[in-house]
N, CA, C and O of each residue as an XYZ file, in Angstrom:
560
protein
N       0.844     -1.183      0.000
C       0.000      0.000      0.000
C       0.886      1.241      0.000
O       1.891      1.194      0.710
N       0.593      2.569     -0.847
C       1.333      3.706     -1.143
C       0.591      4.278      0.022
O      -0.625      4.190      0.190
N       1.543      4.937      0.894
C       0.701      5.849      1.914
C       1.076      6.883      2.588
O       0.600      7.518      3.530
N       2.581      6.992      1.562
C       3.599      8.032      1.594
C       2.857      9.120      1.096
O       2.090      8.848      0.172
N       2.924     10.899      1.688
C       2.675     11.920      0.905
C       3.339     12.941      0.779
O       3.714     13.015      1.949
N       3.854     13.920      0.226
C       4.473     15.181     -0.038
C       3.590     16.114     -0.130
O       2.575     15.788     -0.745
N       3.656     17.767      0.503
C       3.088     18.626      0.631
C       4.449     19.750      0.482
O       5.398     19.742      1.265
N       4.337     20.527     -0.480
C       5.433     21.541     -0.528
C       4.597     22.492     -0.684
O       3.586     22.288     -1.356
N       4.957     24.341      0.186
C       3.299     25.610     -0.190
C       4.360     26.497     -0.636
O       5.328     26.559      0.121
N       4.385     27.013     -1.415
C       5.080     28.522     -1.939
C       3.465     29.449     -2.009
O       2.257     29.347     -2.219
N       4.464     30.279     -1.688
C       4.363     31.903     -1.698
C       4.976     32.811     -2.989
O       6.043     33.424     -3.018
N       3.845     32.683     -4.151
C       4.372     33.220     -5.473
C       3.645     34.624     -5.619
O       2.437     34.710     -5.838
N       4.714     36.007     -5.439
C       3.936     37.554     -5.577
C       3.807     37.341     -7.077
O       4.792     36.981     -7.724
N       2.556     37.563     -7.689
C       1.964     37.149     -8.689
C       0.406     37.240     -8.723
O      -0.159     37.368     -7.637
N      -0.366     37.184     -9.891
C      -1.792     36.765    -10.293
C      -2.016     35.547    -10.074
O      -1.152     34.672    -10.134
N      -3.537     35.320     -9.720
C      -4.127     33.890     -9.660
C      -3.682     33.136    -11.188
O      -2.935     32.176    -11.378
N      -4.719     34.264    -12.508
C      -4.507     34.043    -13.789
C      -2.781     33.878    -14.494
O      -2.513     33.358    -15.578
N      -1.826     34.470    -13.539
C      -0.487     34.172    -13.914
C      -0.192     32.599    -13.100
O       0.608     31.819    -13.616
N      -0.558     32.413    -12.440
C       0.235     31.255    -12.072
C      -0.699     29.853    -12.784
O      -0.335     28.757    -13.211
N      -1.785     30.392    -12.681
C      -2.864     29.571    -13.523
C      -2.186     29.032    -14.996
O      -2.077     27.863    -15.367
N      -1.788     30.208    -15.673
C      -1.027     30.090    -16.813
C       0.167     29.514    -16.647
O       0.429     28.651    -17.485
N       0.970     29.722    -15.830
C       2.279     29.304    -15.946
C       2.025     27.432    -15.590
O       2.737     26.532    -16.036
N       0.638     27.246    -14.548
C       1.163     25.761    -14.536
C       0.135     24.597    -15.726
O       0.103     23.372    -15.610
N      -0.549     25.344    -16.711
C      -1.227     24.888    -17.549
C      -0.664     24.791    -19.045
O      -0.805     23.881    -19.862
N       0.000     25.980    -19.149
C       0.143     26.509    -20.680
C       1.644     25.759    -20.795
O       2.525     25.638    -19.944
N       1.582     25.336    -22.093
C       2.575     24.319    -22.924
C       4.314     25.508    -22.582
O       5.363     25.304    -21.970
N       3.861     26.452    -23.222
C       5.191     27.726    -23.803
C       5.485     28.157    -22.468
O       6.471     28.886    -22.356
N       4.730     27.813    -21.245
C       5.315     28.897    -20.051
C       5.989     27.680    -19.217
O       7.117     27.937    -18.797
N       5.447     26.327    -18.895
C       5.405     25.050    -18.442
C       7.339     24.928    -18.633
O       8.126     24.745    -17.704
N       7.659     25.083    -19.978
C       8.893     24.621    -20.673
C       9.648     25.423    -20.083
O      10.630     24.887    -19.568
N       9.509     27.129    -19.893
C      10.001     27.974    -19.312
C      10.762     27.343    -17.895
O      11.977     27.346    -18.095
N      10.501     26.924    -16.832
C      10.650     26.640    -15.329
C      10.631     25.230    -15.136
O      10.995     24.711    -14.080
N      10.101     24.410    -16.408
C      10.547     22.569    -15.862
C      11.829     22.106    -16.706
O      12.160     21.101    -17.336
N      12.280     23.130    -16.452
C      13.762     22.607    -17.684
C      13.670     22.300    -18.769
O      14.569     21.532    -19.111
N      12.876     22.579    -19.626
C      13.512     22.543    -20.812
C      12.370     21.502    -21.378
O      12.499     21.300    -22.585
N      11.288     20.807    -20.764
C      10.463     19.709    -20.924
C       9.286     20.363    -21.218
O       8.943     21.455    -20.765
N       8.694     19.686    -21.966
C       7.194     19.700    -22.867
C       6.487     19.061    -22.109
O       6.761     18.124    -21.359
N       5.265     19.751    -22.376
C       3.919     19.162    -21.429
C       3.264     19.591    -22.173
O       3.278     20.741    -22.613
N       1.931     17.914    -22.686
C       1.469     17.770    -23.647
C      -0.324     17.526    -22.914
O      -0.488     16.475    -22.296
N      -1.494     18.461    -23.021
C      -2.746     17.776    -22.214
C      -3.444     18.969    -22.835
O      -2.957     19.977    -23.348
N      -4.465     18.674    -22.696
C      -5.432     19.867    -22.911
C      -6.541     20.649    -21.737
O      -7.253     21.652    -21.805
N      -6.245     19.532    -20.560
C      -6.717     20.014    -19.010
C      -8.202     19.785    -18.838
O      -8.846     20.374    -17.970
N      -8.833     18.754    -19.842
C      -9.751     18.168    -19.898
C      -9.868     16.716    -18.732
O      -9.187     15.694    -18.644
N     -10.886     17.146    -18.068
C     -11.160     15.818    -16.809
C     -11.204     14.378    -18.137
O     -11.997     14.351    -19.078
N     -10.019     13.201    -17.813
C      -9.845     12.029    -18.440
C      -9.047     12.505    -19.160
O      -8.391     11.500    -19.436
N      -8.518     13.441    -19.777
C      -7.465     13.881    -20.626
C      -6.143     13.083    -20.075
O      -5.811     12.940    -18.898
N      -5.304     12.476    -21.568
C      -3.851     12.588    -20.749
C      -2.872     13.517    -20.444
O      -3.104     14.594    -20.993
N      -1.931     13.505    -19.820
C      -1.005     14.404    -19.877
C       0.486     13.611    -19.969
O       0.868     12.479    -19.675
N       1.075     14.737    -20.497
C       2.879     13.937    -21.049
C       3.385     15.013    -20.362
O       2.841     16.117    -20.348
N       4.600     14.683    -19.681
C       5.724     16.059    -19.395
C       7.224     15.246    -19.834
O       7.954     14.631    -19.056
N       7.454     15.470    -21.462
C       8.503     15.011    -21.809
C       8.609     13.224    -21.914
O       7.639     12.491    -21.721
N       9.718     12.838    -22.189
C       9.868     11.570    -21.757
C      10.317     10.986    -20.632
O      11.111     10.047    -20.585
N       9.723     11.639    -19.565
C       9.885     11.718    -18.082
C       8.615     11.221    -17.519
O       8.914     10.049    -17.287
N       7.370     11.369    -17.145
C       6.574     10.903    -17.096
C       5.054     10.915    -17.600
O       5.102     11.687    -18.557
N       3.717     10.473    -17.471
C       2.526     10.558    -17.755
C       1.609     10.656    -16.599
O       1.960     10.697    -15.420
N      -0.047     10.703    -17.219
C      -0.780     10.791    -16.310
C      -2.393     10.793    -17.232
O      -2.579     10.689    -18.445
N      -3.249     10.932    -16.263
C      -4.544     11.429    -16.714
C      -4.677     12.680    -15.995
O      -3.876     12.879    -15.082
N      -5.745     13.746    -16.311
C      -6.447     14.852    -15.822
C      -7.345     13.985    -14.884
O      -7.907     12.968    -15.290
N      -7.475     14.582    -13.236
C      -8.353     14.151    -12.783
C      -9.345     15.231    -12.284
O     -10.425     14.954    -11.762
N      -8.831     16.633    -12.516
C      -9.951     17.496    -11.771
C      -9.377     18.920    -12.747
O      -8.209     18.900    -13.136
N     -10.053     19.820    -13.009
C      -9.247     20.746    -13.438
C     -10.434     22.348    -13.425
O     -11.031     22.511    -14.489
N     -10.712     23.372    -12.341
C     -11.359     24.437    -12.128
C      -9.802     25.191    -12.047
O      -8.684     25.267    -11.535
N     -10.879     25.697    -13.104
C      -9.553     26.991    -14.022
C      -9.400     27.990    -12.661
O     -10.425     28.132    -11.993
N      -8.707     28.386    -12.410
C      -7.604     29.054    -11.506
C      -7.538     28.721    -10.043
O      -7.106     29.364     -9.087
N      -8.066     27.581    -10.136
C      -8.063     27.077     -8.323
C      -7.346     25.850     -7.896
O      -6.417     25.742     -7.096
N      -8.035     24.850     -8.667
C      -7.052     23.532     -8.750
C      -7.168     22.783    -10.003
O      -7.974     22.807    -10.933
N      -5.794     21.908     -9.660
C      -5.382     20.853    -10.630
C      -5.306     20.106    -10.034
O      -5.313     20.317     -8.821
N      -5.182     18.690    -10.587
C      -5.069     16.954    -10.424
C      -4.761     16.610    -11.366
O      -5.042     17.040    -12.485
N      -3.856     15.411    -10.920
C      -3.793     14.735    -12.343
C      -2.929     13.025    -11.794
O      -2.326     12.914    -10.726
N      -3.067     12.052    -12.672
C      -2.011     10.924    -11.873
C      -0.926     11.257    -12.287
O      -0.754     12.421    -12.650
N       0.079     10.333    -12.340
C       1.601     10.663    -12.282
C       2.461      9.454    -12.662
O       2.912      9.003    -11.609
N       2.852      8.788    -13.627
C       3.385      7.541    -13.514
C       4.773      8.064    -14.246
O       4.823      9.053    -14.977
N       5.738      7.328    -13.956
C       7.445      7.468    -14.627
C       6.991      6.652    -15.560
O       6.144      5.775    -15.394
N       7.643      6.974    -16.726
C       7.783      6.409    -18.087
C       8.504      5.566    -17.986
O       9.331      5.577    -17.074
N       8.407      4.139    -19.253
C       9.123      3.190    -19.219
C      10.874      2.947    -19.257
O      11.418      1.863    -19.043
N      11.502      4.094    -19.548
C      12.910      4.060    -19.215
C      13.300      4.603    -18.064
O      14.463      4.534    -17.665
N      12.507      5.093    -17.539
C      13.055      5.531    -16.332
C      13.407      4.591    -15.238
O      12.982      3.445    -15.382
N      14.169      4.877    -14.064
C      14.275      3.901    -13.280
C      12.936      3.757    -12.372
O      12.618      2.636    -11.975
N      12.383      4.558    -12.143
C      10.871      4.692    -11.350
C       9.547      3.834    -11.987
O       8.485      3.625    -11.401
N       9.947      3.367    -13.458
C       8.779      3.245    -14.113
C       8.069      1.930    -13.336
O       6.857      1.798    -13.510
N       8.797      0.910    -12.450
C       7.721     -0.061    -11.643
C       6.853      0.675    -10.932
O       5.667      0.351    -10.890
N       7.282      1.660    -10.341
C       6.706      2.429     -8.942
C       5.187      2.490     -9.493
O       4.937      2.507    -10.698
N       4.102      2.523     -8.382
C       2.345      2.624     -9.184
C       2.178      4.104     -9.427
O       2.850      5.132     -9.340
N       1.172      3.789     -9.712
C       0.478      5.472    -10.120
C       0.418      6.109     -8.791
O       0.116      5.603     -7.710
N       0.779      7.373     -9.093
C       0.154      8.294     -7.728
C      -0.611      9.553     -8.168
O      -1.217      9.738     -9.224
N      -0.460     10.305     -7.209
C      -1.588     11.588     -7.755
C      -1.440     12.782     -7.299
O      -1.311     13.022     -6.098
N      -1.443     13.816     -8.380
C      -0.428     15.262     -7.953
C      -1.682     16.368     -8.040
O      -2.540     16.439     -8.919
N      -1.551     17.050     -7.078
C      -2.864     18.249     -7.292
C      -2.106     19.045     -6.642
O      -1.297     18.855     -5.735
N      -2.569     20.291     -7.395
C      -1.892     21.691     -7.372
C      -3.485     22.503     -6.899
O      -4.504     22.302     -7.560
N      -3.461     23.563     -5.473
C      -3.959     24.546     -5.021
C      -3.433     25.686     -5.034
O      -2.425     26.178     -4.527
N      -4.425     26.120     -5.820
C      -4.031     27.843     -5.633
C      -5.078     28.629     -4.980
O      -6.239     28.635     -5.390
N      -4.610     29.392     -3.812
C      -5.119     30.513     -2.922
C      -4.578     31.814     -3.271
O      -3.421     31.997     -3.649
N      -5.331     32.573     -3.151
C      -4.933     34.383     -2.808
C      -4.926     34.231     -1.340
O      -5.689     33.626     -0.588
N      -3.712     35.040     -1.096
C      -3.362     35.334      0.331
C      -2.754     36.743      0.217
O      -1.626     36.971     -0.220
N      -3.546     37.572      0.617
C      -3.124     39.034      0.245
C      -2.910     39.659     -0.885
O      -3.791     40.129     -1.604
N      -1.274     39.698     -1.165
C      -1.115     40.020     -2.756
C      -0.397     39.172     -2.980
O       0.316     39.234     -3.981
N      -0.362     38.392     -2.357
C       0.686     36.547     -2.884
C      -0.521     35.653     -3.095
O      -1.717     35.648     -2.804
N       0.499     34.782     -3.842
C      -0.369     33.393     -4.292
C       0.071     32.233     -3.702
O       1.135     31.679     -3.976
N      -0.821     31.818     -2.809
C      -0.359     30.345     -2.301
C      -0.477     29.151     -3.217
O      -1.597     28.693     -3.443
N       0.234     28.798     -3.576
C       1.084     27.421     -4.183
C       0.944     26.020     -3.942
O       1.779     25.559     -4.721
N       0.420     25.054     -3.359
C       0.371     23.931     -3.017
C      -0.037     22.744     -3.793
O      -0.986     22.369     -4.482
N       1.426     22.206     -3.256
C       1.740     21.087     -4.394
C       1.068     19.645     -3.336
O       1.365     19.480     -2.153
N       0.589     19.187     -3.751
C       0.267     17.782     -3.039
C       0.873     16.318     -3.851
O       0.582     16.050     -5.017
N       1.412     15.795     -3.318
C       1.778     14.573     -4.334
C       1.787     13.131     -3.253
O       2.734     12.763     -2.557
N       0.457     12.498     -3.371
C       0.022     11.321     -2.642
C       0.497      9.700     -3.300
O       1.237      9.189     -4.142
N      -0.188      9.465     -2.584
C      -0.145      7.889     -2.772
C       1.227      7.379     -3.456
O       1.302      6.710     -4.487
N       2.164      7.785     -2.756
C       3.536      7.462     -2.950
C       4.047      6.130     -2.218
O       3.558      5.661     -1.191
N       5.204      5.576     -2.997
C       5.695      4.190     -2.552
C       6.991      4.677     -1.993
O       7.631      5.137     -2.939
N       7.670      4.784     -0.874
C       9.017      5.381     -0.126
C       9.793      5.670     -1.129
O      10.457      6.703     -1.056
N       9.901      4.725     -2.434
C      11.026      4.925     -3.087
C      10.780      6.495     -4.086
O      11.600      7.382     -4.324
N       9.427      6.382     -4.479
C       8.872      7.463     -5.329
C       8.684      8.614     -4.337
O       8.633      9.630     -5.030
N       8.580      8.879     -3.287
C       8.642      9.783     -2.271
C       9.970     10.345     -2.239
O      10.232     11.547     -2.282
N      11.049      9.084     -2.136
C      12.440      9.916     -1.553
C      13.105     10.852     -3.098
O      13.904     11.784     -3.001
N      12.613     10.388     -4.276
C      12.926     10.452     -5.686
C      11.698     12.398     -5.634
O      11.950     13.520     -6.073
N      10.794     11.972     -5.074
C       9.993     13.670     -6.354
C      10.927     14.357     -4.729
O      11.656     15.333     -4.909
N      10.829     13.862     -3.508
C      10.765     15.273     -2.459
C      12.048     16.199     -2.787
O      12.230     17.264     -2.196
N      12.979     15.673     -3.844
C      14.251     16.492     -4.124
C      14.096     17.183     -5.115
O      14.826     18.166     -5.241
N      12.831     16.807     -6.396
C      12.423     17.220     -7.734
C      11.931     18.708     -7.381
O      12.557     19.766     -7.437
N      10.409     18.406     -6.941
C       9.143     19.361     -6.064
C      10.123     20.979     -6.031
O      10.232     21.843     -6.901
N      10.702     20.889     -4.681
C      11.094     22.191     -4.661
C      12.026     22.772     -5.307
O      12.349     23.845     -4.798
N      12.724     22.419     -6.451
C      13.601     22.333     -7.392
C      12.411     22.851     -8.385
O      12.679     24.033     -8.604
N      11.406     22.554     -8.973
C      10.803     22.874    -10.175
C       9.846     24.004     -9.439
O       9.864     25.200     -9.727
N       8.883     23.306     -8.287
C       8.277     25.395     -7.753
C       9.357     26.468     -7.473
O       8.970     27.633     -7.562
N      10.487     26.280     -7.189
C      11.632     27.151     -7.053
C      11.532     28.232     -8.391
O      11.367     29.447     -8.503
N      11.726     27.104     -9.320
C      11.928     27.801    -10.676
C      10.970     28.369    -11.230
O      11.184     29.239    -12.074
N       9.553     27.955    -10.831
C       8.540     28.421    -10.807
C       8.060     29.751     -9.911
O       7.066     30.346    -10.327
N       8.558     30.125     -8.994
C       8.205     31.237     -8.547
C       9.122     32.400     -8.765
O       8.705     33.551     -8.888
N      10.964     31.908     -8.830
C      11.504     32.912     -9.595
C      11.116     33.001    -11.126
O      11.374     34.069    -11.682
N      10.578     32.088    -11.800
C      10.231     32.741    -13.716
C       8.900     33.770    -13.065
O       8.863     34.879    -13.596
N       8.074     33.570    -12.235
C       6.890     34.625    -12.168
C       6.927     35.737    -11.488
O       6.093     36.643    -11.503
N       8.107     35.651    -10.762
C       8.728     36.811    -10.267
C      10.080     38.006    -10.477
O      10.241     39.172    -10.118
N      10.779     37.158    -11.133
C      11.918     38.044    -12.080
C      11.766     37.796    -13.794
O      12.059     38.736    -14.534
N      11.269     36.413    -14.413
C      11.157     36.682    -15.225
C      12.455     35.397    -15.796
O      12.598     34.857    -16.893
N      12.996     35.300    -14.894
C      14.253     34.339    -15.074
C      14.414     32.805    -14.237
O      15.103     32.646    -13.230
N      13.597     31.737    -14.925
C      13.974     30.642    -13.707
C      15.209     30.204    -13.486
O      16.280     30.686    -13.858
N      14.937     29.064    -12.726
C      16.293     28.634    -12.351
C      17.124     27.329    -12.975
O      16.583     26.223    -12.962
N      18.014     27.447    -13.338
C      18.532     26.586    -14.547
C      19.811     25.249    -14.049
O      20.174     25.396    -12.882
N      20.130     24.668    -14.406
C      20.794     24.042    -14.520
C      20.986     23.350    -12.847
O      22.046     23.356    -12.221
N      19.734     22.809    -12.384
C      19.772     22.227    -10.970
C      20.119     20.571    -11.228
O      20.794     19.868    -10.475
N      19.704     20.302    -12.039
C      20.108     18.566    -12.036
C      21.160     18.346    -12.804
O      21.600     17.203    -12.936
């Protein structure tokens, strides 16, 4: 049984509709996940691709509040036994910041100890591209 979970919250000074964009849209996505394509249309049952890194389905998607989606490593990867798990993104207004929250459940220890080093490595880059304009490059 997966019963491992990750919870990472940033604090992005930014728009609801900007961060909305940045974690939906194909051209902004590539911007802050290194260099990787993300392929979905954010349709509930839709799939989603981020590169040849991993997949998923859409499981929930209210335009500027939350996302869901599953999460599986692709077949070359070393993760690709690990099961499906499931990643949902909350967004709050908190003043003139945007709260951030990444949820990533139903994890197996090994897929836990593998994203909890990814996570704040890619919202990192994600809150400096929406805040200077410049993410952060060359972490892995």
């Amino acid at each position: 049984m997966n019963t491992e979970k990750f919870v990472y919250v940033s604090y992005i000074a930014t728009t609801q509709q900007k961060l909305w964009d940045a974690l939906t849209k194909p051209e902004f996505v590539k911007e802050y996940f290194f260099g990787r394509d993300m392929v979905t249309d954010w349709k509930i049952g839709s799939s989603i691709k981020m590169g040849e890194d991993w997949d998923g389905k859409v499981l929930k998607s209210e335009p500027i509040n939350i996302l869901s989606f599953t999460f599986h490593h692709l077949g070359h990867h070393a993760l690709s036994s690990e099961p499906v798990s499931t990643v949902t993104y909350k967004l709050e207004q908190k003043g003139k910041l945007m709260q951030l929250t990444v949820i990533h459940e139903e994890l197996s220890q090994k897929l836990f100890d593998n994203i909890s080093g990814g996570w704040p490595q890619i919202i990192s880059s994600l809150k400096s591209y929406l805040e200077t304009g410049n993410p952060i490059t060359n972490l892995w």
